[in-house]
N, C-alpha and C positions, 0 to 999 in steps of 0.2 A: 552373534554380532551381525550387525547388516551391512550389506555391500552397497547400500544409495548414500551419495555422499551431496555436501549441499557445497557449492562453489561460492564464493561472494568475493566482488569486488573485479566483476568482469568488466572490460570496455564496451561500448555500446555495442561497437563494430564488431564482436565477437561473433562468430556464427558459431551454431552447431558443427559443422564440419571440422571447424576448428579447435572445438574442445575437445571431441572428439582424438584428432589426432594427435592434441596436447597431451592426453591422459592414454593414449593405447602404447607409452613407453614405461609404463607404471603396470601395465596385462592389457586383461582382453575387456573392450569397453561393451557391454549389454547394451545398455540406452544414454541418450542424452539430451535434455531442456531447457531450455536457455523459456524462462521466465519474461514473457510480452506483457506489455500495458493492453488493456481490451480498446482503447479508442484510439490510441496512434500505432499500437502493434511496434512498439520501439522497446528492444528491450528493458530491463528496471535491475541490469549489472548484477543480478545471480542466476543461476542458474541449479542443475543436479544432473550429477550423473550416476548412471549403476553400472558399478564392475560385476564382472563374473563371478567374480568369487570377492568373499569379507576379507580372506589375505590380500587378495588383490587389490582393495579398497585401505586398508594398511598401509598396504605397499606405497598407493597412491599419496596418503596425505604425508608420510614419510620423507617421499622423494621430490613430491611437487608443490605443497604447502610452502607461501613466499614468493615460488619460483616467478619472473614475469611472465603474462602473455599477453599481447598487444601493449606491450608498453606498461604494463599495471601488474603489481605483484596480486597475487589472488588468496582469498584463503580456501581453506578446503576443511570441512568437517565430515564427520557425520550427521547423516539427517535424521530432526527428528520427525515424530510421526505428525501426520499433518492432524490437526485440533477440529475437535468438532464445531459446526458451526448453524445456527438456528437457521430453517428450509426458508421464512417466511415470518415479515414484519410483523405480523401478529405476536410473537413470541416473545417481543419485547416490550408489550403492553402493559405486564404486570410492572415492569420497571418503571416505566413512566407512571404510572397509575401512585406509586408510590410518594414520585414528587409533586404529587396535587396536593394540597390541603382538603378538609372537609367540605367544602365548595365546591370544587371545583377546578378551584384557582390554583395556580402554580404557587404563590405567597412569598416567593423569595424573590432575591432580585431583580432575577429573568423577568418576573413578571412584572414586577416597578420598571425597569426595563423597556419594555413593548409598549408599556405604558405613556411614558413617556414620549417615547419616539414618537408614538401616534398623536400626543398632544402638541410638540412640534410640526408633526405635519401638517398637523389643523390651521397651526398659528401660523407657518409658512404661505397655505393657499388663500387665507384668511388677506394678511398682507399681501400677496401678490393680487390678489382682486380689488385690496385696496387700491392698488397703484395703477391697477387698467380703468377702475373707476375716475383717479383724478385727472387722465389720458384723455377721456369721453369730455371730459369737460372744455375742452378745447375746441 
């Protein structure tokens, strides 16, 4: 059994410090991360922690699973293992490659779709040149 557990349902304002000393009444806390967004660095309300030991982590979702902290009950699992994930855009080629027809073309809606939009576009600057034209006329 594994001793990393996954938290959810943290307050924004949670610190590590504070998960931290939520969970070391449960045993001894190894690690803890509290889960940032990459552009605002604001947490995204889960986090993980690693107890010392998988009793210990037992222990934890046992006694502290519901519990609240900042005002928020939380929950507490075990985590699973993180999923593997493709290095590099490339790898998702053959998938797209799949929604092309023998052309080329996308052939389904998406691309009646694009299609459209662009002949509105046309027909939008189209008109609007109309109307600066009958403006000159003045």
């Amino acid at each position: 059994m594994t001793s990393r557990l996954y938290v959810g349902n943290l307050a924004y304002s949670t610190t590590d410090e504070g998960l931290r000393a939520f969970f070391a009444v449960a045993g001894e806390v190894k690690s803890v991360e509290i889960v940032l967004e990459r552009g605002s660095g604001r947490s995204k309300g889960f986090g993980f922690v690693e107890m010392a030991t998988s009793a210990g982590a037992q222990n934890a979702i046992n006694m502290l699973n519901g519990k609240l902290l900042d005002q928020r009950p939380i929950r507490i699992d075990f985590a699973r293992p993180k999923e593997e994930r493709p290095r590099n855009v490339s790898s998702y080629a053959p998938e797209r490659m799949s929604r092309l027809d023998s052309s080329g073309n996308r052939g389904n809606a998406r691309g009646n779709r694009d299609r459209r939009d662009s002949e509105r576009g046309r027909d939008r600057n189209r008109d609007r040149d109309r109307r600066r034209d009958d403006y000159d006329d003045f």
